[in-house]
LUMSE-335263 format. One record per residue: x, y, z of N, C-alpha, C in turn; residue in three letters. Coordinates in steps of 0.02 Angstrom, whole numbers, plus 32768, in hexadecimal, padded with zeros to 4 digits. Example, Ala and Ser with C-alpha at 12.3 -4.5 7.8 and 13.67 -1.06 7.14 Angstrom:
# residues 2
82947EE4818682677F1F818682947F5B8186ala 82827F90816282AC7FCB816582858002818Aser 
END
This chain:
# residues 94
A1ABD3D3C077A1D4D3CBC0B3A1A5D3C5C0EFunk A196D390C10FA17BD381C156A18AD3C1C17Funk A160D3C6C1AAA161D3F9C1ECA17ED3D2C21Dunk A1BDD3F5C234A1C9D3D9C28AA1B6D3D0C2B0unk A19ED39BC2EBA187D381C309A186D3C4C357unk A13FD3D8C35AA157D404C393A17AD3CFC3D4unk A194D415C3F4A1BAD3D4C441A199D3DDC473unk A19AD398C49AA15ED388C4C1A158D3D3C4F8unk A12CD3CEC50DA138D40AC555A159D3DFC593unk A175D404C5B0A198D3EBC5F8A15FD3E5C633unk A171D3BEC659A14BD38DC683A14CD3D5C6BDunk A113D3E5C6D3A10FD408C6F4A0DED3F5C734unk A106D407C78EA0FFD3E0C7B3A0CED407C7E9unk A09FD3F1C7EAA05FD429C805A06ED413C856unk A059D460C88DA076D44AC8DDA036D463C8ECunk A042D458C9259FF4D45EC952A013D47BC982unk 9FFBD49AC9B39FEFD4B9C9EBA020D4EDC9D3unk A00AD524C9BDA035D56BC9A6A073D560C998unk A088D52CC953A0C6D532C93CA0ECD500C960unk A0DFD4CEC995A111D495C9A7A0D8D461C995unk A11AD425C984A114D3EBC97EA0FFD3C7C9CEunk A0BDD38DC9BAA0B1D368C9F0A0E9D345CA1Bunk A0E4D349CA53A118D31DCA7EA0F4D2D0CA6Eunk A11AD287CA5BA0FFD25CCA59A0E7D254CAB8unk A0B7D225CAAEA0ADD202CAF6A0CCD1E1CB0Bunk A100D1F0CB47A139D1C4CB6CA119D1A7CBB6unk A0D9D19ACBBBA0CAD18BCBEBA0CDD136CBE0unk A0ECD120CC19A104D0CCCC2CA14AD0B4CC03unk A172D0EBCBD8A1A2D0E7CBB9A1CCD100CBECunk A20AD0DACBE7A24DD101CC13A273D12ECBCFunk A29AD16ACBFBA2A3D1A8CBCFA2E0D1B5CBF5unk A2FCD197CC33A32CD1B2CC4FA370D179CC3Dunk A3A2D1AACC2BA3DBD17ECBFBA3EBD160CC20unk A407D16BCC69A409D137CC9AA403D106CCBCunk A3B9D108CCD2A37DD0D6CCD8A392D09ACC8Aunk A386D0B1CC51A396D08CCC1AA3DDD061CC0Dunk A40AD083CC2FA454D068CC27A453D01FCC66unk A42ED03FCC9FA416D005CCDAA400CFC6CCD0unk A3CECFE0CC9AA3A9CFA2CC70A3D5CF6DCC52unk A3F1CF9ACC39A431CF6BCBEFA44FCF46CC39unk A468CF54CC6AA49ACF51CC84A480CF06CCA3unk A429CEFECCB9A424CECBCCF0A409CEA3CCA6unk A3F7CEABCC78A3E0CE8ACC50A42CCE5CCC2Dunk A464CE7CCC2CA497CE65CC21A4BCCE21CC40unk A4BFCE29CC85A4C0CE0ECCBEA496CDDBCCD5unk A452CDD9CCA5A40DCDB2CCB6A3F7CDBCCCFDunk A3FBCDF1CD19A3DECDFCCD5EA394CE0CCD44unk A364CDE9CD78A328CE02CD66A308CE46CD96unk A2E7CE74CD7CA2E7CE9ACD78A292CEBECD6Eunk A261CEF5CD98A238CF1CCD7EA22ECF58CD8Bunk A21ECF6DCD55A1EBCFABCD4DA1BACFD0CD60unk A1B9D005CD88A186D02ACD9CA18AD074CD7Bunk A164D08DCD78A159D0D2CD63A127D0FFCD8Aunk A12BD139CD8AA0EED14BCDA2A0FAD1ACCDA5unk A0D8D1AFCD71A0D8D1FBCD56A13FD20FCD4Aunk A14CD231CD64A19DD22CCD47A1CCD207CD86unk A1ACD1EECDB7A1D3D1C2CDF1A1D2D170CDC4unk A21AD163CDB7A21CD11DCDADA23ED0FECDE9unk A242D0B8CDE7A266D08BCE0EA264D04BCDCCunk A2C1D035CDE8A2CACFF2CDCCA2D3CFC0CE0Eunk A2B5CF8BCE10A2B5CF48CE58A2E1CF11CE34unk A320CF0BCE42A32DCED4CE3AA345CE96CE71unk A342CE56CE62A354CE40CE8AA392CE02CE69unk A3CDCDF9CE9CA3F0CDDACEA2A422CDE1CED1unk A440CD8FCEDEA464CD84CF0CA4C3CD84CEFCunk A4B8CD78CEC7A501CD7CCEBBA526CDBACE8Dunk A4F5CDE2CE8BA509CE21CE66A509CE6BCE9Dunk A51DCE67CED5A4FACEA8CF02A51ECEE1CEFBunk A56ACEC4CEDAA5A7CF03CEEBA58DCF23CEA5unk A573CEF7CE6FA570CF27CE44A531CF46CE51unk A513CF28CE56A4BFCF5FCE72A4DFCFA3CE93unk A506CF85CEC7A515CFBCCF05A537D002CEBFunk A556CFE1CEADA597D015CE7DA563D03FCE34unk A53DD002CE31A4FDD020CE09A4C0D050CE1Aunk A4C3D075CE55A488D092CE71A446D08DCE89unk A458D02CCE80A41DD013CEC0A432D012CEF0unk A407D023CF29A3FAD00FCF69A3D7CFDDCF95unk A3E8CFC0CFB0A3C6CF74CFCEA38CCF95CFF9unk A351CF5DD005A312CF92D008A30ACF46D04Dunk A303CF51D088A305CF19D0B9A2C5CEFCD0B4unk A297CF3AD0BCA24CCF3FD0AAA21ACF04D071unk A24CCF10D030A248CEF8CFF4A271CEB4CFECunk A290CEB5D005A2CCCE6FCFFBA2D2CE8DCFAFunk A2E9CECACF94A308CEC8CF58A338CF13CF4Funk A350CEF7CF17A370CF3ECF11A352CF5ACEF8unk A358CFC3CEEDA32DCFE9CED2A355D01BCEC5unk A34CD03CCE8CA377D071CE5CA32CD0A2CE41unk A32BD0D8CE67A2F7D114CE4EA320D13DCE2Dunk A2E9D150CDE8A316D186CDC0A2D8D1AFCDB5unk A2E1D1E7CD9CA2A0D22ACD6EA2A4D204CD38unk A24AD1F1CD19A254D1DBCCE9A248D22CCCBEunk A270D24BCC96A25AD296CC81A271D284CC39unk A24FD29ACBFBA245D28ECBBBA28DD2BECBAEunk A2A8D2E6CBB6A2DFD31CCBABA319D326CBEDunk 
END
């Protein structure tokens, strides 16, 4: 009679820094659900649209002329300065 095949050992998941898991690196990634829903929203619309970041201060710039009520209703603000609109959010991982 053959011997049963022992069963494998379970995958065991080694942490670093006293028992937690690494935070991945979210630096130049947006993390704020908001900011992200903004995205979908001008990308939807084909408004063009950029990106800044800078430590957890983001800004989205978009510009267009025939979309303002929704910008306005969307949480941009017209920037006179900029000739564009601008929507700042916390970019914060949690």
């Amino acid at each position: 009679m053959p011997e049963p095949e022992p069963e494998p050992e379970p995958e065991v998941e080694v942490f670093d820094n006293d028992g937690w898991p690494e935070l991945p690196n979210l630096e130049g990634q947006i993390t704020n659900d908001l900011a992200l829903q903004v995205i979908d929203l001008l990308e939807g619309k084909h408004i063009s649209y950029d990106i800044a970041i800078d430590g957890t201060e983001g800004t989205i710039s978009a510009s267009s002329f025939n979309e303002k009520e929704l910008l306005k209703a969307s949480g941009f603000r017209w920037s006179s300065e900029q000739k564009r609109w601008i929507f700042r959010f916390r970019n914060e991982p949690f």
